[in-house]
C-alpha positions, -999 to +999 in steps of 0.1 A: +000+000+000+029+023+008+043+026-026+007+038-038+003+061-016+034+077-023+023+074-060-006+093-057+009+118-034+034+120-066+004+124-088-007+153-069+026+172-064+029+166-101-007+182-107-001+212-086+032+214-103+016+214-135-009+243-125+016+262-110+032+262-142+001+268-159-007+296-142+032+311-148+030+306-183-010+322-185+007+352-165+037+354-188+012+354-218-007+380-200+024+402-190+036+399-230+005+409-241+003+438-229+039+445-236+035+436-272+000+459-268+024+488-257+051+480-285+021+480-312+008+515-298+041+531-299+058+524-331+035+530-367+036+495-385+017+512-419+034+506-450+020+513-483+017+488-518+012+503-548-018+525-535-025+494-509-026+511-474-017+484-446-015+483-409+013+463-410+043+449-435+028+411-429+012+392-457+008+357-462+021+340-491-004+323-518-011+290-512+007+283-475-023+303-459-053+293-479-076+319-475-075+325-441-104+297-429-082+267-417-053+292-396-084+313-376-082+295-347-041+294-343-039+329-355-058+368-355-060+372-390-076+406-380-039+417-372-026+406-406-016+438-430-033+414-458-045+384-468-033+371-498-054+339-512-043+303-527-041+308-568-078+311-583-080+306-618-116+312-645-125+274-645-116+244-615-080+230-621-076+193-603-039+201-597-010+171-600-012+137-589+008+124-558+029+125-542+036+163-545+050+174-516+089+167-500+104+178-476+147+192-481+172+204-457+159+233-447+133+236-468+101+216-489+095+212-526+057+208-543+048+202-569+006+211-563-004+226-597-022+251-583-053+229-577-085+248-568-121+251-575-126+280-592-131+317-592-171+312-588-165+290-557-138+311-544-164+339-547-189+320-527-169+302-497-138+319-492-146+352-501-174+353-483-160+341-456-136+365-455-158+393-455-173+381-429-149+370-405-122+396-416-136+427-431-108+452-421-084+428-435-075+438-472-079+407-495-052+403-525-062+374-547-036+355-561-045+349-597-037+321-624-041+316-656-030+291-686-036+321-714-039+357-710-073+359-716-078+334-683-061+360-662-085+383-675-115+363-671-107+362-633-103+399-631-136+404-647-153+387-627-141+397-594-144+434-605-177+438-591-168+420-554-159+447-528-143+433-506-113+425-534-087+445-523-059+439-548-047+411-576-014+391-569-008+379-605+009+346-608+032+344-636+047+313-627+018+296-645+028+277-682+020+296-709+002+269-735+001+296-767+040+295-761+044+261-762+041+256-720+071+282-715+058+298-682+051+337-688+074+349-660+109+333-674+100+361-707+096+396-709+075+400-734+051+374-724+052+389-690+043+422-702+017+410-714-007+393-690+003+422-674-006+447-698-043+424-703-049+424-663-042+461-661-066+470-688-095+457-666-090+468-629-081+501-609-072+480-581-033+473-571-020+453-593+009+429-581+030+411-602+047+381-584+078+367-601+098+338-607+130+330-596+140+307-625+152+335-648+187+347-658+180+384-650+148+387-625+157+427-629+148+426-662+112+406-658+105+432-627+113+459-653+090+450-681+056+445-660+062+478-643+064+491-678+029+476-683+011+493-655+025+468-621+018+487-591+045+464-575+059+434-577+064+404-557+089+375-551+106+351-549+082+322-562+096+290-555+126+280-569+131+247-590+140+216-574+139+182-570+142+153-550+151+117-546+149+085-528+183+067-533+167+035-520+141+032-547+160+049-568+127+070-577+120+108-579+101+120-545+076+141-567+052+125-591+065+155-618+101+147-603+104+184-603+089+210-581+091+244-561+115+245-532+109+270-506+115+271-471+147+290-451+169+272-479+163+297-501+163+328-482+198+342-493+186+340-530+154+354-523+171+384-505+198+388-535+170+394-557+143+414-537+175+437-534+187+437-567+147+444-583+141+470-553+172+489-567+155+480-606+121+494-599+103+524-589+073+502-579+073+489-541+084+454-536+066+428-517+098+407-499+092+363-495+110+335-496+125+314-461+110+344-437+108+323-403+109+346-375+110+387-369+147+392-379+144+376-415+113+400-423+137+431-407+164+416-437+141+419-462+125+454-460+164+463-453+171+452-486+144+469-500+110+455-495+079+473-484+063+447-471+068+408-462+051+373-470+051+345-446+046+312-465+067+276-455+067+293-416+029+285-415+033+246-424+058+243-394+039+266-369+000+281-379+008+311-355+042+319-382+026+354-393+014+365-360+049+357-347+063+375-373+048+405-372+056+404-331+093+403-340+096+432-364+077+455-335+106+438-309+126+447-332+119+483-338+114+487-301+150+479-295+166+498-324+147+527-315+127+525-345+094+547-348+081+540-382+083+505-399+086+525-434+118+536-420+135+504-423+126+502-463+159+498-482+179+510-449+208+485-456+242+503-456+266+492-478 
């Protein structure tokens, strides 16, 4: 009997323990709260995009974040500077077959296809759902197409929805008049879907860009040419994996997008190099874990951020982020986020 009394005297030293740490941690939450609260009221996060006025420099990357639905109860979208949505295209696309997603040192490829169900479903679930549930939040729908005019046909039909915000144009998508050559690794082709979105909105228009180029300066060049009211990047890069013991590619394409902190030193080279290109505001993404790698890239040049990869490891990522740049400012002595926007010395 003796050694199960002791054990539940165990149990119950261990239970108050356990609410004694509880309690600490609920007080620590509290007591950072209100620091962060303090922080927040102190230092002016705004940042502007092409006309785009934002609370803050934190977006979330197209298709890491959905739109919004599945991260609501791990994060306050509420406090995100936008939301930018999963790629919708004019007709359903069933994306590729499986397995499509890896994971690298440092990093993950996919290989999705930009599967979704459409821009009238989009319209009726996530949209509305967003309207509801976030209506101060701005909305930037990521847009895809196989052909110019399917760009346009998204465009044209989200024209008439209010709470549209802003386009994110995808032109990582293969170009099938062009013989499946995807429209951001040309210049011309680039300018334009570019040219045909911008004919049909007043809204921002973003342009997000591919890293698989020889000269992403040049791309960033010719779509601001066309009417871009910024541009975005790094896409993912192109990658792929393999399983030595079956001697088979990890991806059902074999090839995919890597992304993930992997590929934050190339992302920052090029958000740098295209922030110095263009007189349109950048939108910074690619590895952005934590505070201090969003701080790098609005150094380099960016006006605002994109979490994407962060929010597979950790559905809080953006929140998390967006707490680290204000830490961040609050210890350099920082009073204006916009301050820190091409800052690097060099």
């Amino acid at each position: 009997m003796r050694p199960r009394v002791l054990g539940l005297r165990a149990s119950r030293l261990r239970a108050n323990s356990e609410e004694r740490t509880r309690e600490s941690a609920r007080s620590s939450h509290a007591e950072w709260t209100a620091r962060e609260i303090a922080v927040s009221s102190a230092i002016d996060m705004r940042v502007s995009v092409g006309g785009l006025e934002l609370r803050n420099p934190v977006l979330t990357a197209s298709g890491t974040f959905a739109s919004g639905r599945e991260f609501a109860d791990f994060a306050d979208i509420s406090r995100l500077g936008a939301i930018v949505t999963k790629g919708v295209s004019n007709e359903p696309w069933s994306g590729n077959d499986s397995p499509r997603i890896a994971e690298t040192a440092s990093g993950m490829l996919n290989s999705i296809g930009l599967q979704n169900p459409g821009v009238e479903v989009f319209v009726e679930r996530d949209l509305a759902w967003l309207a509801e549930h976030a209506p101060d939040t701005p909305v930037v729908v990521n847009v895809s197409g196989h052909t110019a005019q399917e760009y346009a046909a998204v465009i044209e039909r989200l024209e008439s929805e209010s709470s549209v915000a802003a386009y994110e144009i995808n032109i990582s998508c293969p170009n099938v008049d062009a013989g499946g050559m995807t429209f951001g690794t040309d210049c011309v082709s680039a300018a334009a879907v570019t040219r045909a979105c911008r004919a049909l909105t007043r809204r921002t228009l973003i342009v997000k860009l591919t890293p698989n180029v020889t000269d992403i300066a040049d791309i960033a060049r010719s779509v601001e040419a066309e009417g871009a009211d910024g541009v975005s990047l790094i896409n993912t890069l192109l990658g792929m994996a393999i399983d030595a013991d079956r001697r088979r590619p990890m991806l059902a394409r074999v090839v995919g997008g890597l992304s993930g902190p992997a590929i934050k030193p190339v992302a920052l080279r090029m958000v740098w190099q295209v922030a110095r290109a263009v007189q349109v505001p950048v939108v910074g993404m690619g590895g952005i874990m934590d505070g201090t790698d969003a701080v790098e890239f609005l150094l380099a040049g960016a006006s605002a951020v994109a979490v994407g990869t962060a929010n597979f490891v950790d559905p809080a990522a953006t929140i998390r982020v967006l707490d680290g740049i204000e830490a961040y400012c609050q210890r350099q002595g920082v009073a204006r986020v916009a301050d820190l926007i091409g800052a690097l010395e060099t």
